[in-house]
C-alpha positions as a Markdown table, in Angstrom:
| # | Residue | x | y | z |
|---|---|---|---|---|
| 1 | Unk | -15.8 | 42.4 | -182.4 |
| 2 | Unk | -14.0 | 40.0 | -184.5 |
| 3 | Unk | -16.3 | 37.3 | -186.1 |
| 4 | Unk | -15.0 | 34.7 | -183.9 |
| 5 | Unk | -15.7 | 36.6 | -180.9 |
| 6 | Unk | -19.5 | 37.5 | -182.3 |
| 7 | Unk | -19.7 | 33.6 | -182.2 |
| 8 | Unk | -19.1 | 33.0 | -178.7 |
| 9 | Unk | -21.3 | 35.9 | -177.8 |
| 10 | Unk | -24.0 | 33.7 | -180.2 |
| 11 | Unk | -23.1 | 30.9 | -178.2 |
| 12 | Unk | -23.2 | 32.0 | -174.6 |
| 13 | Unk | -26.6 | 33.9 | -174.7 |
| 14 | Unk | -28.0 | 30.7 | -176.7 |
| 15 | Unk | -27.3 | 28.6 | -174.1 |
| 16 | Unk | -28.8 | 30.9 | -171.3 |
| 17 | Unk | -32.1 | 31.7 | -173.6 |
| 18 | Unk | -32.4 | 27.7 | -174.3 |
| 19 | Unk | -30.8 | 25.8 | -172.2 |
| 20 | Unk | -32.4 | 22.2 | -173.1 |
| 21 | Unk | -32.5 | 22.6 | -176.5 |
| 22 | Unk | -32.6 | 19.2 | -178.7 |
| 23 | Unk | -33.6 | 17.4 | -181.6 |
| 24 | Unk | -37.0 | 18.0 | -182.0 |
| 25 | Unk | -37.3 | 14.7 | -184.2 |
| 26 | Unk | -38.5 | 11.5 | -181.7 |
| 27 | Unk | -36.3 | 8.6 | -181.8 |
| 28 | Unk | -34.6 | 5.7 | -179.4 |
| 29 | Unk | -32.5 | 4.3 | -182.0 |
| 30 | Unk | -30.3 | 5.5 | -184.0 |
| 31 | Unk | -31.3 | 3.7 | -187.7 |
| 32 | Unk | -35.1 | 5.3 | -186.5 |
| 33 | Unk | -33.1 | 9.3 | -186.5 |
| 34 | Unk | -32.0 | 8.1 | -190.0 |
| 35 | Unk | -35.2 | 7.4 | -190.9 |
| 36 | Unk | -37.1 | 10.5 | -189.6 |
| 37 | Unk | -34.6 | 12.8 | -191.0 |
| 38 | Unk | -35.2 | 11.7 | -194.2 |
| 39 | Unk | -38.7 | 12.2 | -193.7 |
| 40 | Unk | -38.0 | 15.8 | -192.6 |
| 41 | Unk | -36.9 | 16.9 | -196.0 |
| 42 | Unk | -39.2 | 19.3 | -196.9 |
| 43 | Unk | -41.7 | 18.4 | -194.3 |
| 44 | Unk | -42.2 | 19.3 | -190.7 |
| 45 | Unk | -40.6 | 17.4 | -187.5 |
| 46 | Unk | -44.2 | 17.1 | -185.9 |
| 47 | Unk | -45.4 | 15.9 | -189.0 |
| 48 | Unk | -42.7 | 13.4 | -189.3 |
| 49 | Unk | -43.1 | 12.2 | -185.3 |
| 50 | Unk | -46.6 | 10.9 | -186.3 |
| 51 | Unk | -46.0 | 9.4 | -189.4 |
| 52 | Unk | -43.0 | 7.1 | -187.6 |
| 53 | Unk | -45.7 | 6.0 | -185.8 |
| 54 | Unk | -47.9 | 3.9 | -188.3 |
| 55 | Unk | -44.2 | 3.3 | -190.2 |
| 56 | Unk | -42.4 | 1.3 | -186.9 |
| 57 | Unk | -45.7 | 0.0 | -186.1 |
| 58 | Unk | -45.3 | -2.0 | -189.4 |
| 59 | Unk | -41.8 | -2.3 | -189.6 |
| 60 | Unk | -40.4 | -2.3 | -186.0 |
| 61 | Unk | -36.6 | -2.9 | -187.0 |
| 62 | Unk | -34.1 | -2.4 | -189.5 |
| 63 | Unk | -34.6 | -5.9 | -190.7 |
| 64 | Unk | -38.2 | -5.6 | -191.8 |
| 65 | Unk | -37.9 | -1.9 | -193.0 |
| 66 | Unk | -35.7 | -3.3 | -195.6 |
| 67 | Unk | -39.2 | -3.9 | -197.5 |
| 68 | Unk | -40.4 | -3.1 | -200.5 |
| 69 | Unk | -40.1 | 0.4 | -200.9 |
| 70 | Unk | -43.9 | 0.8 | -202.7 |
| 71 | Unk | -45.2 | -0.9 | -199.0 |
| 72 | Unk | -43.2 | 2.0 | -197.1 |
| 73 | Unk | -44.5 | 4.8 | -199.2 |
| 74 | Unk | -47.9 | 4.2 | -198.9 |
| 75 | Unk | -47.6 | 4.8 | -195.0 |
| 76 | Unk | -44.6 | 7.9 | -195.9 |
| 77 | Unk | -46.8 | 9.7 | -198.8 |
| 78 | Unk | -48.1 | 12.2 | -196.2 |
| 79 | Unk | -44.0 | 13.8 | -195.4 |
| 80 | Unk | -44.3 | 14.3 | -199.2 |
| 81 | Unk | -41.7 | 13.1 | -201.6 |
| 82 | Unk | -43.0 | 9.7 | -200.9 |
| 83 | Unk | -41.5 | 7.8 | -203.8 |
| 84 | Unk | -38.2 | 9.0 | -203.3 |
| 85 | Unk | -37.5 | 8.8 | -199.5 |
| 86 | Unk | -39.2 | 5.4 | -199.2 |
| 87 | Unk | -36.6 | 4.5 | -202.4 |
| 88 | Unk | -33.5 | 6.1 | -199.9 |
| 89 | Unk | -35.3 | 4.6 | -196.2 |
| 90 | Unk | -35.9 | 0.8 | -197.9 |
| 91 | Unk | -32.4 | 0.8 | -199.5 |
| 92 | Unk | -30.3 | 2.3 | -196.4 |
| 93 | Unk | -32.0 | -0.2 | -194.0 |
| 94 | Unk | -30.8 | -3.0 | -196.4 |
| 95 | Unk | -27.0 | -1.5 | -196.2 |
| 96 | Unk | -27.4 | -1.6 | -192.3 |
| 97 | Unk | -28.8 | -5.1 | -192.3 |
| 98 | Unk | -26.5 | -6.6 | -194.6 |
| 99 | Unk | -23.1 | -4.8 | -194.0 |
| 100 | Unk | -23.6 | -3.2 | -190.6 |
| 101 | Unk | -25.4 | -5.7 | -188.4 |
| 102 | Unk | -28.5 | -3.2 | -188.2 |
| 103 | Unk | -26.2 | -1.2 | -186.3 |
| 104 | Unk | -25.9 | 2.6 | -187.8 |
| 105 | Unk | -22.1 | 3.3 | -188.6 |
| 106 | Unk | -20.1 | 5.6 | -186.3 |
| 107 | Unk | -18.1 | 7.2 | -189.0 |
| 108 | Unk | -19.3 | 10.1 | -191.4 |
| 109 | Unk | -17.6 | 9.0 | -194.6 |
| 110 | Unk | -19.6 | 5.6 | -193.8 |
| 111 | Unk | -22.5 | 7.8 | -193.1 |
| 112 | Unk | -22.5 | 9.6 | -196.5 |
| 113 | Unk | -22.5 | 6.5 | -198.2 |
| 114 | Unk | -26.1 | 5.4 | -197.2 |
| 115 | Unk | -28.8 | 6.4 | -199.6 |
| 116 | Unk | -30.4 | 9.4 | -198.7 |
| 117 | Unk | -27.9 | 10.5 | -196.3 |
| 118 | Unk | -25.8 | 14.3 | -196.6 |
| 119 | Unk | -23.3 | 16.4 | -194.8 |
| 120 | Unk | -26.7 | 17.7 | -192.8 |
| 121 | Unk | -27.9 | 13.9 | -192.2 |
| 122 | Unk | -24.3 | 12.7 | -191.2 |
| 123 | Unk | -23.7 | 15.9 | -188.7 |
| 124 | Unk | -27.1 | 14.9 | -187.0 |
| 125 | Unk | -26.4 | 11.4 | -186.3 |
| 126 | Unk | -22.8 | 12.0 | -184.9 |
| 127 | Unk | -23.7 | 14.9 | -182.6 |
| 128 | Unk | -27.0 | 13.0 | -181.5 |
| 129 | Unk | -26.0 | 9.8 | -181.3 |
| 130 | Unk | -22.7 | 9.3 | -180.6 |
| 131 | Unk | -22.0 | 12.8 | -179.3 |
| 132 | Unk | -19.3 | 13.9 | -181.5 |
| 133 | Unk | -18.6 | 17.0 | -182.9 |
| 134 | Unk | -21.3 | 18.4 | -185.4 |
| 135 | Unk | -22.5 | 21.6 | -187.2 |
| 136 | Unk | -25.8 | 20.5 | -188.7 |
| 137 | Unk | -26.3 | 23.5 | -191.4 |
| 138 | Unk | -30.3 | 23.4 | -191.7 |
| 139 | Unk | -32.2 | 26.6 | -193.1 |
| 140 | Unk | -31.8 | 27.8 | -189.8 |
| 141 | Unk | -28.8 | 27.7 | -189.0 |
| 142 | Unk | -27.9 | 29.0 | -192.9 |
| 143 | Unk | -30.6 | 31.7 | -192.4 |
| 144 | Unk | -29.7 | 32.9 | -188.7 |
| 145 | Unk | -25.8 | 32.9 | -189.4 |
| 146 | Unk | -26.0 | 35.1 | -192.8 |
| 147 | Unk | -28.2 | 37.2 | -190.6 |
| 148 | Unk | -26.3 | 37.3 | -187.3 |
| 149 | Unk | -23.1 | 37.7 | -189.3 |
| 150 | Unk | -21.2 | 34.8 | -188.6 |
| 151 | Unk | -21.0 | 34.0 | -192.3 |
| 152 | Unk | -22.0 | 36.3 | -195.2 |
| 153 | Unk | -24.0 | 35.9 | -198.2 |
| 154 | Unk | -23.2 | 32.1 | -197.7 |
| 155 | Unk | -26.4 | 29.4 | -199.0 |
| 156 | Unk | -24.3 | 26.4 | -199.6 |
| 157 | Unk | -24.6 | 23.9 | -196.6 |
| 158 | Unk | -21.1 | 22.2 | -197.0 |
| 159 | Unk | -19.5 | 26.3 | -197.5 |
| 160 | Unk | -21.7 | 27.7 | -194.4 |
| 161 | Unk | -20.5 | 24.7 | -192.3 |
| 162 | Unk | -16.9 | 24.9 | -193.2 |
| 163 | Unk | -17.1 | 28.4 | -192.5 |
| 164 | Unk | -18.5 | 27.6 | -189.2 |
| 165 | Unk | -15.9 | 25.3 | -188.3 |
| 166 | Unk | -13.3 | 28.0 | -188.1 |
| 167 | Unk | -15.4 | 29.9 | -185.9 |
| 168 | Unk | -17.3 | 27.5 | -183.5 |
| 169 | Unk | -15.4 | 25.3 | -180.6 |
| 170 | Unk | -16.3 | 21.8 | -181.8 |
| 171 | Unk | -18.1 | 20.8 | -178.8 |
| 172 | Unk | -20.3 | 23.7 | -179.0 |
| 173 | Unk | -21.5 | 22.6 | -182.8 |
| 174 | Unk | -24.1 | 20.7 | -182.5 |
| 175 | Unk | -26.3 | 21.7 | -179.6 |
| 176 | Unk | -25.6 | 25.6 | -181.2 |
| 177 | Unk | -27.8 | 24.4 | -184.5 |
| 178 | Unk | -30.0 | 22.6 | -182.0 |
| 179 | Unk | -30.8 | 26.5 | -180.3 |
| 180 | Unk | -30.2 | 28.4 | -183.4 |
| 181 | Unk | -33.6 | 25.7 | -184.6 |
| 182 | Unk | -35.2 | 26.9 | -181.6 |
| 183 | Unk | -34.4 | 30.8 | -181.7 |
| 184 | Unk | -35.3 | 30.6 | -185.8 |
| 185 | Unk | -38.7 | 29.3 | -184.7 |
| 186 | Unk | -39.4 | 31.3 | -182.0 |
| 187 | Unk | -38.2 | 34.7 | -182.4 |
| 188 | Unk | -35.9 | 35.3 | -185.9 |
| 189 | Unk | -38.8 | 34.0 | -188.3 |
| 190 | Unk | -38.5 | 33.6 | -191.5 |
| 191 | Unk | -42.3 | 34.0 | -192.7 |
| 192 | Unk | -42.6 | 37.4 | -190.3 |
| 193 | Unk | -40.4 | 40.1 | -189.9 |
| 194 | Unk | -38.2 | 38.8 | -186.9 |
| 195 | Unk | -39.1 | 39.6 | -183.3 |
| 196 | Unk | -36.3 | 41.7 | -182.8 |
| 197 | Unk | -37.1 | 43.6 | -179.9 |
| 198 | Unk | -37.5 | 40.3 | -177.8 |
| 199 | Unk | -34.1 | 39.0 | -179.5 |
| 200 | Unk | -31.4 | 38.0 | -176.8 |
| 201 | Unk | -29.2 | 38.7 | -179.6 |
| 202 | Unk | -30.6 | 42.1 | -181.3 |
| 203 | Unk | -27.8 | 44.3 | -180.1 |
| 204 | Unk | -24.9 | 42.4 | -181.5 |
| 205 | Unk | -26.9 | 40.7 | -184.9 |
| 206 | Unk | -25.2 | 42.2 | -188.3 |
| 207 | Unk | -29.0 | 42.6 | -188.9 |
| 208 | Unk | -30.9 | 43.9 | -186.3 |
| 209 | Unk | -34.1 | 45.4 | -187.4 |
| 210 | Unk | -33.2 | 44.8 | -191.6 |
């Protein structure tokens, strides 16, 4: 099995073992996706869901989350990295209120301009939000694709994804990483020895049982 077959394997028995797989961040608006995964870095989605909370409740637009970043890090402190990503969140929404009409730019050079925002940030937004073609390359995804053998001995983000690129029909990108989240979570851990003998995938992984 070439590698390129192996990923369409990956990606048909993905989308039969989770077929409604999604961002697992909560958002309605696009600037508030931009804002949570920010928060996520280094911090947990649900974690990050309730925090948004008390933050939007506070600041419920891009407008007024323009503010002082000290005001937005006393509600952020609990994603950790407090001083930082309320430096990046206060400084991004002032970018989108002044130069983008509080609208969030559909264009991932634009994207990867705005404080705080990577290759991983800018891949989320345009296969979320405007449903273009993605490969978000989270620790899942980096893990799960060393181990599955669709890269090897690959840790870079920007190298795993353009690896992945070659490999993976664009439209299939982003709702892959969504379900290789999911199957990372669920079954191929990383702080257990992975469930392989429930694994949809354990007789065609590079890794089964290692």
């Amino acid at each position: 099995m070439t590698t390129q077959e192996l990923a369409y394997e990956v990606i048909s028995r993905l989308k039969k073992e989770y077929p409604d797989a999604d961002c697992t961040l909560d958002y309605d608006d696009a600037w508030k996706l931009l804002v949570s995964v920010r928060l996520a870095a280094q911090c947990t989605d649900a974690r990050v869901n309730v925090v948004v909370q008390d933050l939007y409740a506070k600041y419920p637009d891009v407008a007024a989350l323009a503010a002082e970043p000290e005001a937005i890090e006393a509600i952020v402190r609990p994603c950790g990295l407090g001083k930082s990503k309320a430096r990046d969140i206060s400084a991004c929404m002032r970018i989108l209120h002044e130069q983008y009409h509080d609208k969030v730019p559909e264009d991932f050079n634009a994207l990867l301009k705005l404080p705080g925002v990577g290759r991983k940030s800018a891949n989320l937004i345009m296969g979320d939000v405007f449903g273009k073609p993605a490969i978000v390359t989270d620790t899942h995804c980096i893990r799960l694709s060393n181990r599955i053998g669709l890269v090897h001995d690959m840790k870079d983000p920007k190298k795993v994804e353009m690896a992945l690129w070659k490999i993976i029909p664009p439209e299939e990108g982003n709702d892959l990483c969504h379900r290789l989240v999911n199957h990372g979570r669920e079954v191929c851990t990383a702080r257990t020895k992975p469930y392989c003998d429930r694994c949809c995938l354990n007789d065609i992984c590079e890794k089964n049982g290692i």
